[in-house]
Backbone as a printed PyTorch tensor [residue, N CA C, xyz], in Angstrom:
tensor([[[  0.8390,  -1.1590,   0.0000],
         [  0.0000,   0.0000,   0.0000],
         [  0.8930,   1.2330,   0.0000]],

        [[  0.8860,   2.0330,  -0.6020],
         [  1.4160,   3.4710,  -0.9440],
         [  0.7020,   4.6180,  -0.3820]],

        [[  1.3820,   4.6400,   0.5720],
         [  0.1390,   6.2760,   1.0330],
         [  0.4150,   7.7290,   0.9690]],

        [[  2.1880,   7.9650,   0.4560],
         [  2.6210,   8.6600,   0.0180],
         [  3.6280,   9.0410,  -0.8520]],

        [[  3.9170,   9.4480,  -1.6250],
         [  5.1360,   9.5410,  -2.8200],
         [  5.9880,  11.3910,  -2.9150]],

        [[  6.8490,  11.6410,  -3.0580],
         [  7.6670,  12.4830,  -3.4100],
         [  8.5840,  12.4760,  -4.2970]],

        [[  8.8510,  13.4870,  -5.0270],
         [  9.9840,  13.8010,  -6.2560],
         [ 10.9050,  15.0910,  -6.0480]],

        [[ 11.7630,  14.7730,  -5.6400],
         [ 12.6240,  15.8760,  -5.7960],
         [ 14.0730,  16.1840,  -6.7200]],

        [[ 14.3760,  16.7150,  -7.1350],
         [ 15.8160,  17.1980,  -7.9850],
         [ 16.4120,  17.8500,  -7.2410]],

        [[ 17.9060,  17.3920,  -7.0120],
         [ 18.5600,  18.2590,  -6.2350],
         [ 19.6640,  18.8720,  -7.0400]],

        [[ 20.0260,  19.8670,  -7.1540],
         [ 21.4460,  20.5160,  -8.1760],
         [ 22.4970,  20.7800,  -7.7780]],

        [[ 23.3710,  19.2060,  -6.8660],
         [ 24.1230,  18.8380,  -5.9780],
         [ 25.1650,  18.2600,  -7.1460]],

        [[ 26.1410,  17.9580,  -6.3910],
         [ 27.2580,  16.8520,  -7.6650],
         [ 26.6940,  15.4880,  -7.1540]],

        [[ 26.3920,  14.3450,  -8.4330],
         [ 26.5030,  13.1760,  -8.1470],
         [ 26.7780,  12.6000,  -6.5470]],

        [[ 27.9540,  12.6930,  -6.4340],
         [ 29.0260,  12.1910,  -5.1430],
         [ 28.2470,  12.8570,  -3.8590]],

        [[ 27.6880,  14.7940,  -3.9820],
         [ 26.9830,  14.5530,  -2.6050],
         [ 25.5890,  14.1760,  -2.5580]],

        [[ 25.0360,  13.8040,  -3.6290],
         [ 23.4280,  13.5960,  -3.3670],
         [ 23.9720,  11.5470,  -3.1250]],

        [[ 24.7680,  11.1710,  -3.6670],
         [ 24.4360,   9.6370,  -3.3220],
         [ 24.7980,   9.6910,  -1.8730]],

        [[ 25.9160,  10.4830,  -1.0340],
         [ 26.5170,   9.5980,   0.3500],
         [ 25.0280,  10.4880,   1.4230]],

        [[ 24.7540,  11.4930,   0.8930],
         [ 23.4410,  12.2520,   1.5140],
         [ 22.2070,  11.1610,   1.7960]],

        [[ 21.8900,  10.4920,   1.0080],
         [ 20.8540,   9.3860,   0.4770],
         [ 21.1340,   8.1050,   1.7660]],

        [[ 22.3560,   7.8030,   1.5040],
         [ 22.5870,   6.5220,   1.8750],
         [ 23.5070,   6.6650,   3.4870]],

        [[ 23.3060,   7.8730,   4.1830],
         [ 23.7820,   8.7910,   5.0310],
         [ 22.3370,   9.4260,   6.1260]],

        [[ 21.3280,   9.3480,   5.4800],
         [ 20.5100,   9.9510,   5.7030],
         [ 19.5780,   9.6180,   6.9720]],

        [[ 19.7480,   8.1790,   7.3630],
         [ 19.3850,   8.5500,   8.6970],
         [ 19.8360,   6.9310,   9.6270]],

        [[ 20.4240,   7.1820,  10.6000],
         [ 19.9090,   8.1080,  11.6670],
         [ 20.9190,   9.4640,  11.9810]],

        [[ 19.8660,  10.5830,  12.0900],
         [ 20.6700,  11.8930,  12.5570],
         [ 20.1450,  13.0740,  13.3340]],

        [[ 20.4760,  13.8990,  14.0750],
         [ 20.3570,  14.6980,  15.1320],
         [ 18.7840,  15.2120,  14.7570]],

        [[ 18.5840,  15.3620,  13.4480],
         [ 17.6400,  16.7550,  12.9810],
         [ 16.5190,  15.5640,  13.0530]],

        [[ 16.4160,  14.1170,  13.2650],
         [ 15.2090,  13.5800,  13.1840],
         [ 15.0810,  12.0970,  14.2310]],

        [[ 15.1030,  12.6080,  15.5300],
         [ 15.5990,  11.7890,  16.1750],
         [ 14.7820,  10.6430,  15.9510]],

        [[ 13.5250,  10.7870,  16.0540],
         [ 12.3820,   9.6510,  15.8090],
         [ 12.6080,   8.4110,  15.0570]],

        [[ 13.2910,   8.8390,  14.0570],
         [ 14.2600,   7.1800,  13.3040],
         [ 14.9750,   6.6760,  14.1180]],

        [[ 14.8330,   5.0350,  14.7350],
         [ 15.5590,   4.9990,  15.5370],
         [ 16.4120,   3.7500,  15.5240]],

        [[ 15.8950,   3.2800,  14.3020],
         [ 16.1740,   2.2740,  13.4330],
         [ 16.2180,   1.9820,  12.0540]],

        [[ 16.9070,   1.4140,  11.1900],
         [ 17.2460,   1.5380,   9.7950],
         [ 17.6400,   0.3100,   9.3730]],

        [[ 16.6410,  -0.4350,   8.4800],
         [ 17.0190,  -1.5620,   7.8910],
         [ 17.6850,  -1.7820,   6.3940]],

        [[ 18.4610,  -2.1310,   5.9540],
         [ 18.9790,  -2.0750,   4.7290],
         [ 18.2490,  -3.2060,   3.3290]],

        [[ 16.9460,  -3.3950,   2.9060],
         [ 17.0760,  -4.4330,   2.5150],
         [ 17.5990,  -4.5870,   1.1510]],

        [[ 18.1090,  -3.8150,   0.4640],
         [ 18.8240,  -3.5820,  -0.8850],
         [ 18.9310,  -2.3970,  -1.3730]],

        [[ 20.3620,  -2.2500,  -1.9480],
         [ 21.1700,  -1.2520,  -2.3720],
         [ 21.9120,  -1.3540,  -3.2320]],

        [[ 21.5060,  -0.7390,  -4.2590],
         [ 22.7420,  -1.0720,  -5.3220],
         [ 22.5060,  -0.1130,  -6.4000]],

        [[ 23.3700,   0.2840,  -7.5010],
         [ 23.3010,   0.8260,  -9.1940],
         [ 22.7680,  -0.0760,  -9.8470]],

        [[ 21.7020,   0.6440, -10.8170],
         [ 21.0860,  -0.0910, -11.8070],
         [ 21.7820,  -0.2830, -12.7410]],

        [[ 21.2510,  -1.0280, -13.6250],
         [ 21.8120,  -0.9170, -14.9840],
         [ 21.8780,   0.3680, -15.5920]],

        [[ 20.7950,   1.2680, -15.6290],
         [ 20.5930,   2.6640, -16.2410],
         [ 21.5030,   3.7190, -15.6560]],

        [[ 22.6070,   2.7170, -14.4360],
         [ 23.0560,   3.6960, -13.6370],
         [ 22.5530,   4.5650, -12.1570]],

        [[ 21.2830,   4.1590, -12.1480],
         [ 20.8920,   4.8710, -11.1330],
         [ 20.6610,   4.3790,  -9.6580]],

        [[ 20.9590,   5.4580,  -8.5230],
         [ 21.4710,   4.6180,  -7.6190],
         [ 19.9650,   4.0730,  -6.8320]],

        [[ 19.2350,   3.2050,  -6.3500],
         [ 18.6090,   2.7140,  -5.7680],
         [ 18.2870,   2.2070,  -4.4570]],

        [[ 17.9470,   2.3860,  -3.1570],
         [ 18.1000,   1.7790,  -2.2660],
         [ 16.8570,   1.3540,  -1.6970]],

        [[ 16.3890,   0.3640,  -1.0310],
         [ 15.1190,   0.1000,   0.0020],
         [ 15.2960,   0.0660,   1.1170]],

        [[ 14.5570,   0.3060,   2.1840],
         [ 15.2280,   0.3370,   3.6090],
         [ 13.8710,   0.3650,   4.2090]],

        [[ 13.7660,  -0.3670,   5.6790],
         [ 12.8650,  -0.1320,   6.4900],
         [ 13.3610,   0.6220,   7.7480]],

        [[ 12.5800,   1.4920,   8.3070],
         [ 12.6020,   2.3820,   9.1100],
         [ 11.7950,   2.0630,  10.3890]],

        [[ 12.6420,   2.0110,  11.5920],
         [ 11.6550,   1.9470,  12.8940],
         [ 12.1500,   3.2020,  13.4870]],

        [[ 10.5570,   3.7080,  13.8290],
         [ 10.3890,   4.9390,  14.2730],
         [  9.9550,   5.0930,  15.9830]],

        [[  9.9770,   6.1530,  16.5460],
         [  9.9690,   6.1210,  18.2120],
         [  9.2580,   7.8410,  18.2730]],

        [[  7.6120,   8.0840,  18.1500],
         [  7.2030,   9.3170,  17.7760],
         [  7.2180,   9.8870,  19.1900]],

        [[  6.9010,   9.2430,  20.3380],
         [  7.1720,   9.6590,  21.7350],
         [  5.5460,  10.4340,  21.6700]],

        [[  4.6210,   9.7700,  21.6440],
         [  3.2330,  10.5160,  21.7150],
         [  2.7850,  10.0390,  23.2340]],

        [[  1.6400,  10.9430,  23.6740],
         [  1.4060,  10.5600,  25.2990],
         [  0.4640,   9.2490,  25.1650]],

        [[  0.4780,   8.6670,  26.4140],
         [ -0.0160,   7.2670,  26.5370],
         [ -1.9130,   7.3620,  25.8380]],

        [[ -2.0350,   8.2170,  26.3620],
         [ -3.6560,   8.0140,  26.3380],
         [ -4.0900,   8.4290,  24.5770]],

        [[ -2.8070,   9.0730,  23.7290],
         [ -3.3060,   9.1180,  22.0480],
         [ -2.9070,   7.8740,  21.9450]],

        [[ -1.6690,   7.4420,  22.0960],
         [ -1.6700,   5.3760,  21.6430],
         [ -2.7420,   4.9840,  21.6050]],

        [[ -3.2690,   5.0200,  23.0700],
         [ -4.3700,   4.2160,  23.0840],
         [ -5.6470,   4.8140,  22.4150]],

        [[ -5.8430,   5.9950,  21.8090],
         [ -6.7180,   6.1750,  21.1540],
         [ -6.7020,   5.9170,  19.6040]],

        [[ -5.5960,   5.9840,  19.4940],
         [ -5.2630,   5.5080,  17.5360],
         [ -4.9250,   4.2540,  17.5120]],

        [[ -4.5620,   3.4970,  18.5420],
         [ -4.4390,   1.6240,  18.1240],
         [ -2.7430,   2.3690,  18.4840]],

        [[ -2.0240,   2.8570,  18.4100],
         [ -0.6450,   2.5740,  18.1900],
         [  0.2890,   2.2750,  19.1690]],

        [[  1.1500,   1.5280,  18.8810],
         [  1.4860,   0.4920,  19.2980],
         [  3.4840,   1.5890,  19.6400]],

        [[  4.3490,   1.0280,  20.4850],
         [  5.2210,   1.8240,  21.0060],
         [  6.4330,   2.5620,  19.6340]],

        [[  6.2650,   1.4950,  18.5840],
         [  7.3460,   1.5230,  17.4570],
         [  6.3450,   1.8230,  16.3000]],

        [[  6.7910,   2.5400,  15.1970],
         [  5.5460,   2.5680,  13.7550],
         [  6.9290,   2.3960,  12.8720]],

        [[  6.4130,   1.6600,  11.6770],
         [  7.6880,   1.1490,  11.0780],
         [  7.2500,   2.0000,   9.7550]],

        [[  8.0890,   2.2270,   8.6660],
         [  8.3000,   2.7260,   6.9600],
         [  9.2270,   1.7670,   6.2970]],

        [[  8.3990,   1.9400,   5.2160],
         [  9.3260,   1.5000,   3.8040],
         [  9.5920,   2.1620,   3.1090]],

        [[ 10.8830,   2.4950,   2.8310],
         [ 11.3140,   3.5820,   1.8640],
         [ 11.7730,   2.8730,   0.8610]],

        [[ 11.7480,   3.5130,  -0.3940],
         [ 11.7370,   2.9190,  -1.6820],
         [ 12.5300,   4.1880,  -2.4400]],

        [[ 14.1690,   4.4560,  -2.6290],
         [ 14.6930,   5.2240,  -3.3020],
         [ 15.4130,   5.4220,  -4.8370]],

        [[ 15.3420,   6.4660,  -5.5300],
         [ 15.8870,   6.3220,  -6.8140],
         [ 16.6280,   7.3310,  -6.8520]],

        [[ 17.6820,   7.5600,  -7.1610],
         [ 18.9060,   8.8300,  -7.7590],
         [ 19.3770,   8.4170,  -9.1220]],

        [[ 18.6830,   9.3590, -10.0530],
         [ 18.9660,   9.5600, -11.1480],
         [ 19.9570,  10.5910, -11.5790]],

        [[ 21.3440,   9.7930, -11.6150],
         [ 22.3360,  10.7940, -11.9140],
         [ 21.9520,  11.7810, -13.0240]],

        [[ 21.3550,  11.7270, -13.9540],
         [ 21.2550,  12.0700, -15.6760],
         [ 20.2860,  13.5650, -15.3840]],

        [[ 19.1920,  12.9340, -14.3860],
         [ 18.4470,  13.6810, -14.1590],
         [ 18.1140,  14.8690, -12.5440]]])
């Protein structure tokens, strides 16, 4: 299920948008990631760099919204990345 998508271009060199990407978390500005799974990474054939990763998150909400939204202590993501050098 997909519940959200983004596109961005950055007008960085190659070299800092890939270690930015694959660098990107965990870090000061988002503490809530508090976990980072790697499940594949690599260059395509077309060249472009690709990565998937699952994310466990720690939002620190008060006890009594958990218990009003179902949520549970950890909320996990799937990130699904593309860097198109060309573009």
């Amino acid at each position: 299920m997909k519940i959200w998508e983004s596109q961005h271009t950055f007008s960085h060199p190659w070299e800092t948008v890939t270690q930015a990407l694959w660098q990107k978390y965990p870090n000061p500005l988002n503490p809530h990631v508090v976990g980072v799974d790697i499940v594949d990474r690599r260059v395509t054939e077309e060249g472009n760099l690709f990565s998937e990763r699952l994310m466990t998150t720690e939002w620190g909400l008060a006890n009594w919204v958990k218990k009003l939204i179902g949520f549970e202590e950890h909320a996990y993501a799937h990130e699904i990345s593309t860097v198109d050098p060309k573009e």
